[in-house]
C-alpha positions in Angstrom: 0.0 0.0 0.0 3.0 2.5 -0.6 1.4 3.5 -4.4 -0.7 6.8 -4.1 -3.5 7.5 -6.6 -3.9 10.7 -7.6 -7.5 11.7 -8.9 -7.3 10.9 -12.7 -5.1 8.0 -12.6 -6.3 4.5 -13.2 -5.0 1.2 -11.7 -5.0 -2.1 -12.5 -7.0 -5.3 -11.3 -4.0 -6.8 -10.4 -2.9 -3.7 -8.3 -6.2 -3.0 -7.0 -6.4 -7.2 -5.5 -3.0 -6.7 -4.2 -4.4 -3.4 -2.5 -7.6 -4.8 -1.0 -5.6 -8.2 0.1 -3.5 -6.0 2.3 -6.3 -4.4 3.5 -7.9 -7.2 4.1 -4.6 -8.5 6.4 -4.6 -5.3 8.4 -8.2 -5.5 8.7 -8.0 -9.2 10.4 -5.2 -8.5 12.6 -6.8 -5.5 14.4 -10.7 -7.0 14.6 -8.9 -10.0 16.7 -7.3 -6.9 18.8 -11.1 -4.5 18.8 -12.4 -7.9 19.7 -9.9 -8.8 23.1 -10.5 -4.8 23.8 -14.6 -5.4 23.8 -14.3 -8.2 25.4 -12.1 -6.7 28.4 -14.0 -3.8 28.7 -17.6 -5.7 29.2 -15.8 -7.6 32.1 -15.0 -4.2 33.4 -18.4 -3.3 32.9 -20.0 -6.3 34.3 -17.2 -5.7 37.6 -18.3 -2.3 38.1 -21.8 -3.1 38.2 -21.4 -6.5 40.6 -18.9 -3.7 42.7 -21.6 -1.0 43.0 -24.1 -3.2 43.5 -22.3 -4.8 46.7 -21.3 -1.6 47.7 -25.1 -0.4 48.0 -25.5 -3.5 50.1 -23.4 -3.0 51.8 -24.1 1.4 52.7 -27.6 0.2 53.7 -26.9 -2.6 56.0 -24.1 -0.2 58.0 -26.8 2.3 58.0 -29.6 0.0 59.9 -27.0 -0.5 62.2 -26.4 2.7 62.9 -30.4 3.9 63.3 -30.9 0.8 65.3 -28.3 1.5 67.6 -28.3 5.3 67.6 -25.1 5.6 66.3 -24.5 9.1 64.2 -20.8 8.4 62.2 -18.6 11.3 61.9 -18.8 13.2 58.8 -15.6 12.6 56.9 -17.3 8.8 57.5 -20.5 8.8 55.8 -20.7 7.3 52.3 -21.5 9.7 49.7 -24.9 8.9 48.0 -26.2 7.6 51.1 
């Protein structure tokens, strides 16, 4: 792919398959790459959301404890959100 076509210059079939083939080359080596990358980040996704999710659990069982046992947590404490 080093060949530059300028605007009125025609190529050849042969040139043009040899073009399109690398193309095609580059083209399967990075969708294996996007696909590892979309992969990864769904994990991350899914993470975050299990993560969140426990830490919501988690913010409202420390805070029953606390109303039920009149406990008031210092400021710099509390969870934000909460």
């Amino acid at each position: 792919m080093n060949k530059t076509i300028l605007e009125n210059e025609y190529i050849t079939r042969k040139e043009f398959v040899t073009t399109t083939r690398e193309i095609k080359d580059v083209l399967n080596i990075v969708k294996s790459s996007v696909a590892n990358i979309e992969a990864r980040i769904n994990t991350y996704s899914d993470m975050y959301e299990i993560n969140k999710w426990n830490s919501n659990k988690l913010a409202n069982r420390v805070s029953r404890l606390e109303k039920h046992n009149g406990i008031t947590p210092p400021q710099e404490l509390l969870i934000s959100g909460m």
